[in-house]
Structures are given as structure tokens and as C-alpha cells.
C-alpha positions as CSV (number, residue, x, y, z in Angstrom):
1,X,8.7,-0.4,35.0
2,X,8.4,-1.0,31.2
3,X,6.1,0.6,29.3
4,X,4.1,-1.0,26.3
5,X,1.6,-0.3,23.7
6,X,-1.0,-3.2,22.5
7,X,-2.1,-2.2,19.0
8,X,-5.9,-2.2,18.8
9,X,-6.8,-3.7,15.3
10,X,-10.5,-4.5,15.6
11,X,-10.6,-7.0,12.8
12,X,-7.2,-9.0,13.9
13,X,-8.3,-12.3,16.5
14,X,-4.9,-11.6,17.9
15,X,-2.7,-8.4,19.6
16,X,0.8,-7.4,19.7
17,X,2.4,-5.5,22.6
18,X,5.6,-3.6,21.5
19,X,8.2,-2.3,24.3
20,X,8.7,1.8,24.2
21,X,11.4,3.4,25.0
22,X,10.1,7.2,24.4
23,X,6.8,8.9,22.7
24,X,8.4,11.0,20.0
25,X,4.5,12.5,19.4
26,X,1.4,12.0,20.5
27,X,-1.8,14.1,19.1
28,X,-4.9,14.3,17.1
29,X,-6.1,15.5,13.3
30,X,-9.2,16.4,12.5
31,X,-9.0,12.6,11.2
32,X,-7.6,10.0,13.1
33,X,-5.4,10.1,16.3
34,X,-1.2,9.7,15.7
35,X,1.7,8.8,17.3
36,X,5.1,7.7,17.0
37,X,7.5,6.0,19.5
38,X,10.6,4.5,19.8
39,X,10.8,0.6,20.3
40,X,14.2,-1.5,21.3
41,X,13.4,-4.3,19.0
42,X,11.5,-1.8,16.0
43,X,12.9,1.3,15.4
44,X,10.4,4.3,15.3
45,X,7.0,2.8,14.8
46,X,4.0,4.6,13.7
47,X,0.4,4.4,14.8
48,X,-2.7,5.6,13.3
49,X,-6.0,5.0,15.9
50,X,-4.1,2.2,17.7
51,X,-2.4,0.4,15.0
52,X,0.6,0.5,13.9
53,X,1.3,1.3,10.2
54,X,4.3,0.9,10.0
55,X,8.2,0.2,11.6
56,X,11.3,1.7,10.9
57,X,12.5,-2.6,10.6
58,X,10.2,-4.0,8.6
59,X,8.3,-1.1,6.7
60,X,9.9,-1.9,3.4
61,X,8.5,-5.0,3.1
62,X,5.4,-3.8,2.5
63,X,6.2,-0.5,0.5
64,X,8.2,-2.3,-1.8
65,X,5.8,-4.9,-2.8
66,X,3.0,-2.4,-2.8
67,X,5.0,-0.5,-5.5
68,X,7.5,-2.6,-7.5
69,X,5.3,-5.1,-9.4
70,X,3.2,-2.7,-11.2
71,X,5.9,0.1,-12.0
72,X,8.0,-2.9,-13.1
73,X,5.1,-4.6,-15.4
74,X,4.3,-1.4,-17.2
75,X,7.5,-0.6,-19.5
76,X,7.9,2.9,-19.2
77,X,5.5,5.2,-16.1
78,X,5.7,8.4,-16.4
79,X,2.4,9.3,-14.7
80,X,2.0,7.9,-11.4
81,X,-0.7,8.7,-8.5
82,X,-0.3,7.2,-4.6
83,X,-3.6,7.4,-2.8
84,X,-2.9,7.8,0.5
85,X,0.7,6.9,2.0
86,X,1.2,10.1,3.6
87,X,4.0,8.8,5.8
88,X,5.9,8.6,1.8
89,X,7.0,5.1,2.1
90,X,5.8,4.1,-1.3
91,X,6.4,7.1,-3.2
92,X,9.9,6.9,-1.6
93,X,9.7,3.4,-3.9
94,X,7.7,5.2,-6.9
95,X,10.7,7.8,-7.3
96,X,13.2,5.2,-7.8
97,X,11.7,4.9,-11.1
98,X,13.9,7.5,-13.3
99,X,11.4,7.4,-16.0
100,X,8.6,8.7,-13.9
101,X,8.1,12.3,-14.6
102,X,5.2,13.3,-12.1
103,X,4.0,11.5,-9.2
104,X,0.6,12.7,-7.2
105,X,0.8,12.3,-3.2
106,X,-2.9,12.1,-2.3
107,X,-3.4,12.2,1.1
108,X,-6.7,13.6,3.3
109,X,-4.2,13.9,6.5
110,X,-2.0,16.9,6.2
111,X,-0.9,15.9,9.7
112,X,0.2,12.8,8.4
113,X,2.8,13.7,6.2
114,X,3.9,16.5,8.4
115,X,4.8,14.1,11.2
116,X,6.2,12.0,8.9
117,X,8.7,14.3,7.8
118,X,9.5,15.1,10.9
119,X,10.0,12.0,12.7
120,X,10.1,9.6,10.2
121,X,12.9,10.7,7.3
122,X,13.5,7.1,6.3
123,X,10.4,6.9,4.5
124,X,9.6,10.7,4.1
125,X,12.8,11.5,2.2
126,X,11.3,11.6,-1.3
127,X,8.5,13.9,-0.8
128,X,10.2,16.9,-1.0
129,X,11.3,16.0,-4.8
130,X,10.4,17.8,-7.4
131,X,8.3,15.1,-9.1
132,X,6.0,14.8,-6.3
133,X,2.9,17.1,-6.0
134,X,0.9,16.6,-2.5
135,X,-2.9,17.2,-2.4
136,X,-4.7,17.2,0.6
137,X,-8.0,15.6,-0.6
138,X,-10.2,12.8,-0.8
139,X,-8.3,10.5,-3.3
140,X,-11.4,9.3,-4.4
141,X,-12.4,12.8,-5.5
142,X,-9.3,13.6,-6.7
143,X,-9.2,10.4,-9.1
144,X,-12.3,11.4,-11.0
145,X,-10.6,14.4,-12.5
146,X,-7.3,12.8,-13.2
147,X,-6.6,11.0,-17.0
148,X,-3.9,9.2,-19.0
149,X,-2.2,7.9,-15.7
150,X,0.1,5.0,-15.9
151,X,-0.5,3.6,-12.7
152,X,-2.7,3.9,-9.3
153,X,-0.9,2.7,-6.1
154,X,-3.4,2.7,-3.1
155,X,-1.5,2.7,-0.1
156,X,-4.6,3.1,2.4
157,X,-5.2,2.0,6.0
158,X,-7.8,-0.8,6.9
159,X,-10.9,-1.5,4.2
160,X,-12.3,-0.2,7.1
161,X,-13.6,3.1,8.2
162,X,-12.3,6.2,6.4
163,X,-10.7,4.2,3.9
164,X,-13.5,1.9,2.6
165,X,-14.5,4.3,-0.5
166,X,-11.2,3.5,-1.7
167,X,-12.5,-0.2,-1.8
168,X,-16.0,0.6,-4.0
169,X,-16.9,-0.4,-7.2
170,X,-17.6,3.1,-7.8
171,X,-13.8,3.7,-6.9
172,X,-12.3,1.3,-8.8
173,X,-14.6,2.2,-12.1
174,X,-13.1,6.3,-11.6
175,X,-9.2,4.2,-11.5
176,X,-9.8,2.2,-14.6
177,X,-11.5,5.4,-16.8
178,X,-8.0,7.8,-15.2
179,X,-5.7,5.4,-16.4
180,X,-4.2,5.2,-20.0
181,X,-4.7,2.6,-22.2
182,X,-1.9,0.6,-20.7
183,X,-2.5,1.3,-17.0
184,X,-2.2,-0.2,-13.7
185,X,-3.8,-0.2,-10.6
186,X,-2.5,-1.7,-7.3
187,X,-3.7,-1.8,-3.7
188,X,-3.6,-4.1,-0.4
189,X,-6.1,-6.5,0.0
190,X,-5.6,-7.4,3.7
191,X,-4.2,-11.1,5.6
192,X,-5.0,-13.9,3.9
193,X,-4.9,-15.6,6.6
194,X,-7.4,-13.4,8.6
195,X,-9.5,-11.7,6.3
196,X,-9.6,-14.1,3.0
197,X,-13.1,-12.9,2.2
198,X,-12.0,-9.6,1.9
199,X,-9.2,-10.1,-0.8
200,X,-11.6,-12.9,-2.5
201,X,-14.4,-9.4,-2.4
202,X,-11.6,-7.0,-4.1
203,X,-10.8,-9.7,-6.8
204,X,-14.0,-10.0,-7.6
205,X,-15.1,-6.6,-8.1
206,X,-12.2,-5.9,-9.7
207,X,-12.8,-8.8,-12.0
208,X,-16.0,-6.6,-13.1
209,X,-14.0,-4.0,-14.5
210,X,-10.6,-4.4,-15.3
211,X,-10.0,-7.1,-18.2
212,X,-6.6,-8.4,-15.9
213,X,-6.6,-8.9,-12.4
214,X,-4.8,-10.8,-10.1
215,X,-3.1,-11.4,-6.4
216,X,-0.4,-11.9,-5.1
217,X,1.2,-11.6,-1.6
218,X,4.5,-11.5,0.7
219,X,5.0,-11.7,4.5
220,X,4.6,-8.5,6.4
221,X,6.6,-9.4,9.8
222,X,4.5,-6.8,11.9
223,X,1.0,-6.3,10.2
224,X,-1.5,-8.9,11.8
225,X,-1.9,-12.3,10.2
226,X,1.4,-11.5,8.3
227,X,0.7,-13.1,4.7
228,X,-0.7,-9.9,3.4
229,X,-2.3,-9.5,0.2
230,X,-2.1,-7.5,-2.8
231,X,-4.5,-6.7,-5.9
232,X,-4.0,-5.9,-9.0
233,X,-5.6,-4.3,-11.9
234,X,-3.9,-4.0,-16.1
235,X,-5.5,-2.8,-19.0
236,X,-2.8,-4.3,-21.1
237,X,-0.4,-6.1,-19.7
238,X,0.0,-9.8,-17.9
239,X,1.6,-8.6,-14.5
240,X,3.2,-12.1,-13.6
241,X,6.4,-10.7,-15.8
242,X,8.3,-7.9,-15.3
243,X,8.7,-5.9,-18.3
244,X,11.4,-3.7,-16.2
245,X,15.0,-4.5,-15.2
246,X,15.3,-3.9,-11.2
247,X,15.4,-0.6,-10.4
248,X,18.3,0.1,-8.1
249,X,18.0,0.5,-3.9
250,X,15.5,-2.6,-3.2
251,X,15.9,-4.5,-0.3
252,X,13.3,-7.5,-1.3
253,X,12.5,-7.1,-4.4
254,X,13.8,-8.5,-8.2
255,X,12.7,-9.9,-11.1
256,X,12.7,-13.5,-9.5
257,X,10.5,-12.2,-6.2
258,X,7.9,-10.5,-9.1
259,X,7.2,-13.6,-10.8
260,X,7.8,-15.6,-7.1
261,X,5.2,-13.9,-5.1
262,X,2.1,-14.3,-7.0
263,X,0.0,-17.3,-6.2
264,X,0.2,-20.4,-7.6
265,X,-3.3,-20.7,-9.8
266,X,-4.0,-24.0,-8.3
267,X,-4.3,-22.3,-5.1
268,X,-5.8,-18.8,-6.1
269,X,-8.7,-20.8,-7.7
270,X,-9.2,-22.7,-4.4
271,X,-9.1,-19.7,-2.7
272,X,-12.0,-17.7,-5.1
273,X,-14.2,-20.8,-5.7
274,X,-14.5,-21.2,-1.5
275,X,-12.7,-24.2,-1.5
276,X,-9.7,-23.2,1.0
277,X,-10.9,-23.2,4.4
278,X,-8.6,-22.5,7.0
């Protein structure tokens, strides 16, 4: 008989079942439960409380386009902080950026990154470098004693829970006064499909602090309403143009995907004066 998992994402109207083929590790943290297993169509897929944050297929979809359009619109980052991301997907992605000089892993879950680099070495395989320096806090502690950073990626779980500091306006004041003059901050804002108010919330309170701000989004094949949704936050500079050539080792991303994934303002304006309904 085959066995399955259903993911259990609470805010998502509909489920996906995945096919196992062996439960590399099951436990708990102090935080959240884990698990990673094995699926025939997937790869190694890993699971925070019941849903999946990632696949050994798809997972640079998202960890790209997290990263790549704010370390390309800032000309030269040399200071970078990831919030979250334990599993080291995105500062795999951060590191490909020769010019950075130090990049913060801040991540609450020490378990998270120690299961990561044991069963997931596709996306752990930078956090050993020498750049990186792991802290196992609350990022949005650590980011109030932090200054002159060139850019803030937030690669958290759901705006839900645990992670829903890193959504305040409390939060995203501490980002703007940590970075430097010519910062940028960047995080996921959720499906647009499923959970438009949410983005349209981030934007706006964004929008209160940071002089630029903007979305744009990509399809995530395996995270629930698949047209997921970035935000993002510049002192300086118009982040619609890459001021970067493409860094090598990208799967999705160039210069024409930077300028091609934001939306078009006809429909980001229907979309933040309540006028796209769907």
C-alpha cells in the first residue's frame, strides 16, 4: 500500500497529497515539528508543521526570486542579512554574489539548519562558507542592533504564527533604520491568488516607510495557489532595472525575468485600489 502525506496549510482552500517513498527524519524542536521524506515525483521534500517548505524539484524557483532582484538592483552588496531560511536555500543564492563580503544567517531553529545540512545538501551547501555567520535568534531582535546593511532578505514561513513579527510595522521600521542609505529589503508576500489581502496589507505598510516599494511575483509549482508574491522595499534605487549583470549558476533568473516578473502597473493599481476581484 502507498503511503502519502497531505500538507496541512490552514490558510490554502485546497490540499496536496505527495507519494513517499521513505521518512528520511521525523522529530520535534522546541519550535515547530520537522520532517523530510523522499517523494518519486519531488525529490526530498521538506516539511515544517505539515507543510511543505520546500522540494528538492522546484525549490529554486522560489529561492532565486526571493534573492536575485534585490542583490541585482543594488550595484555592489557587501552586507547582506537572511531572516530566517535555515534550510540555506537563499543564502545558497546570496553567496553567488562575489562582491558580498558578510552575509547574516538568522534563524530561531537551530534544528532547522542542522537537518538541513544533513539531509538536504542541495540547498545547505553554502552555509558552511566563510562569509556566512549563523545566529540563532529572533531576527526581529537581531535586526535592531544591526546598521549600514545593504540588503534584508526575509525568507520566513506563513505571515502566520511564529513568523508574523517579521510582518509588523514595527519590523519593517527596525529594516529600514539597519539598512544603508542605498538599501534593500525583500520578503514573500503570500499567493496572489489566495491571500491578495495579505500582499495588498504588506505594500501598504511598507508604503509608510520605505520611499520605493513594489511587487512582483513568479509561479511557485508546489507552494499553494502557485502565483506567489514578493515585496519590496529601496531607499535609493528603482528595483524594476537591474543595475547587475547575471551572476552565474541561475536556473530562472536574468536580467529579462527581473524586469519581466514585476506587475504590470495597470494591474498592480487594480489590485491595491480593491478593484481585482477574483
Amino acid at each position: 500500500m502507498a503511503v502519502s502525506f497531505m500538507e496541512n496549510e490552514p490558510f490554502s482552500p485546497i490540499k496536496y497529497v505527495y507519494e513517499v517513498e521513505e521518512i528520511l527524519y521525523k522529530g520535534k524542536s522546541k519550535f515547530q515539528e520537522l520532517m523530510v521524506f523522499i517523494s518519486p515525483d519531488f525529490g526530498r521534500v521538506f516539511v515544517l508543521d505539515n507543510i511543505v517548505q520546500l522540494t528538492e524539484r522546484d525549490e529554486f524557483f522560489y529561492h532565486e526570486m526571493l534573492t536575485h532582484i534585490a542583490m541585482h538592483t543594488h550595484p555592489n552588496p557587501e552586507k547582506v542579512v537572511v531572516i530566517g531560511g535555515g534550510d540555506g536555500g537563499t543564502m545558497r543564492e546570496v553567496l553567488r554574489h562575489k562582491c558580498v563580503k558578510k552575509a547574516y544567517l538568522v534563524e530561531i531553529d537551530k534544528k532547522v539548519v542542522e537537518i538541513s545540512k544533513k539531509y538536504l545538501p542541495f540547498v545547505s551547501s553554502g552555509l558552511d562558507d566563510f562569509r556566512v555567520e549563523i545566529h540563532y535568534v529572533d531576527g526581529a531582535e537581531f535586526i535592531k542592533k544591526q546598521q549600514d546593511v545593504d540588503v534584508v532578505i526575509v525568507d520566513s514561513t506563513d505571515a502566520i504564527g511564529m513568523a508574523r513579527s517579521l510582518y509588523s510595522e514595527e519590523f519593517f521600521k527596525n529594516i529600514f533604520h539597519c539598512l544603508s542609505y542605498n538599501g534593500l529589503y525583500v520578503t514573500h508576500s503570500e499567493s496572489l491568488g489566495f491571500h491578495r489581502e495579505m500582499a495588498i496589507e504588506v505594500q501598504n505598510s511598507l508604503k509608510k516607510i520605505f520611499p520605493i516599494v513594489d511587487l512582483y511575483s513568479f509561479p511557485i509549482p508546489t507552494y499553494p495557489g502557485n502565483w506567489w508574491s514578493f515585496a519590496i522595499g529601496s531607499k535609493k534605487y528603482e528595483p524594476r532595472k537591474p543595475n547587475r549583470e547575471t551572476v552565474d549558476g541561475t536556473k530562472i533568473y536574468d536580467t529579462q525575468v527581473h524586469s519581466w516578473c514585476f506587475l504590470p502597473m495597470s494591474l498592480y493599481n487594480r489590485i491595491m485600489n480593491g478593484m481585482a476581484k477574483w
